[in-house]
ROTIDO-337060 format. One record per residue (C-alpha): residue number from 0; residue in three letters; y, x, z. Coordinates in steps of 0.25 Angstrom, whole numbers, plus 2048, in hexadecimal, padded with zeros to 3 digits. Layout:
<nr: NUM rest: ALA Y: Y X: X Z: Z>
...
% end
This chain:
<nr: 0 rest: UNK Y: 4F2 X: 92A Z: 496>
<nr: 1 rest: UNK Y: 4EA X: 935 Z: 491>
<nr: 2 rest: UNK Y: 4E8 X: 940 Z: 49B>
<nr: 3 rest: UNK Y: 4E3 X: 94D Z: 498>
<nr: 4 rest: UNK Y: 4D8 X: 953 Z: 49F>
<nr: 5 rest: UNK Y: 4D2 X: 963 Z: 4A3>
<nr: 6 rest: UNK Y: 4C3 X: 963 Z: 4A3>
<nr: 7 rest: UNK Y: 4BB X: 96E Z: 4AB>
<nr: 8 rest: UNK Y: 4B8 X: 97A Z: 4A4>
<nr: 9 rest: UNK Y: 4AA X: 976 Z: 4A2>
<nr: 10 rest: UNK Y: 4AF X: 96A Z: 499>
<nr: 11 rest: UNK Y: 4BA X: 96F Z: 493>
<nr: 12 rest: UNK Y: 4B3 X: 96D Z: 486>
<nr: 13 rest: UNK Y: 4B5 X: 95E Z: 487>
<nr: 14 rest: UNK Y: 4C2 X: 956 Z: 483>
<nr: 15 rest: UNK Y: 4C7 X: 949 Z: 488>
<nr: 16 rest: UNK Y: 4D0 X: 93F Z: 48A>
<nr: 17 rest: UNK Y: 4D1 X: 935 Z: 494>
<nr: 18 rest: UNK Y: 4DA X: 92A Z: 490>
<nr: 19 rest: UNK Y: 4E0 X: 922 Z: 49C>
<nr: 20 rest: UNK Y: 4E5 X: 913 Z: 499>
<nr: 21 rest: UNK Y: 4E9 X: 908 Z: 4A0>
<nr: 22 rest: UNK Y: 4DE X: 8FC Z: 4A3>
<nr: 23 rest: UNK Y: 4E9 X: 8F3 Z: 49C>
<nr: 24 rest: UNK Y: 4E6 X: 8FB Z: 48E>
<nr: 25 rest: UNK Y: 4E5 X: 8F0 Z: 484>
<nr: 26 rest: UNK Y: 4D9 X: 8F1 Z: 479>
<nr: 27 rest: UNK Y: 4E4 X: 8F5 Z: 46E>
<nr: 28 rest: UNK Y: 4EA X: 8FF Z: 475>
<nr: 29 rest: UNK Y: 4DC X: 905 Z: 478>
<nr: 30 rest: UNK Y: 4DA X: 905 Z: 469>
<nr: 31 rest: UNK Y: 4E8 X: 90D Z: 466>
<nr: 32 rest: UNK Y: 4E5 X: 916 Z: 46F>
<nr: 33 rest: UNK Y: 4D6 X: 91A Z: 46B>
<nr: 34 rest: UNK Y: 4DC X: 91A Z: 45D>
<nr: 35 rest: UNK Y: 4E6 X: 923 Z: 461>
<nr: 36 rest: UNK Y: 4DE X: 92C Z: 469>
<nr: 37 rest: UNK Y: 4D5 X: 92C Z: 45C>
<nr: 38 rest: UNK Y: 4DF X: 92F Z: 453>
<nr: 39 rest: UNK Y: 4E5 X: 93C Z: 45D>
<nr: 40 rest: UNK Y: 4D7 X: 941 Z: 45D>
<nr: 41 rest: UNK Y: 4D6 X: 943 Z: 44D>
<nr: 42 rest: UNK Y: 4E4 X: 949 Z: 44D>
<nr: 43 rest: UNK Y: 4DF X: 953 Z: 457>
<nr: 44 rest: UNK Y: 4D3 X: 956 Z: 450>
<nr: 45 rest: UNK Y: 4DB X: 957 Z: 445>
<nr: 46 rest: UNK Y: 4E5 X: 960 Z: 44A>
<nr: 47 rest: UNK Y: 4DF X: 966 Z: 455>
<nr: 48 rest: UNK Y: 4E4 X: 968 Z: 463>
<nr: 49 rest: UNK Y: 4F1 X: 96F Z: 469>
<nr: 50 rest: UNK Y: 4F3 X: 97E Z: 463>
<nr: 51 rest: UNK Y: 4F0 X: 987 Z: 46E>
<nr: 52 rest: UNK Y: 4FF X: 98B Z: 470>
<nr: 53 rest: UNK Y: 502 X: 97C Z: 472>
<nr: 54 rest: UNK Y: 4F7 X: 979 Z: 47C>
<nr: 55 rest: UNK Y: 4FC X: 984 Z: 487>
<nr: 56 rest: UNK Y: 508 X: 97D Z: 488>
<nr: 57 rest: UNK Y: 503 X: 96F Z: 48B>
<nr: 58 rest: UNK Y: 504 X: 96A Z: 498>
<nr: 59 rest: UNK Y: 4F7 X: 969 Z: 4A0>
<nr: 60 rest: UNK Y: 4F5 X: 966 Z: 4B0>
<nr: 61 rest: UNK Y: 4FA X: 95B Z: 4B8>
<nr: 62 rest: UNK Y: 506 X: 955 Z: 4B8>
<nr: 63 rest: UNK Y: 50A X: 956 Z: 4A8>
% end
């Protein structure tokens, strides 16, 4: 699980993730999923985030 986090406006300059996993999360596992993460950072660096018409219709608060 990878929630998705709003930071206080004195630190909206930072960007995280916090990745949640289960303690049974094997060492393989753990390596596919930092590759993976790896691999979405380039492609967004690549790409570049949401357009701004696309990021006001995503769903933010609780219980999304």
């Amino acid at each position: 699980m990878v929630p998705a986090y709003t930071l206080p406006p004195n630190a909206d300059h930072v960007t995280i993730m916090r990745a949640l996993v289960k303690l049974t999360l094997g060492h393989g596992l753990a390596s596919t999923l930092a590759s993976d993460i790896a691999q979405a950072c380039k492609t967004l660096d690549r790409k570049g985030g949401l357009h701004e018409l696309d990021r006001t219709r995503v769903k933010t608060g609780t219980g999304y």
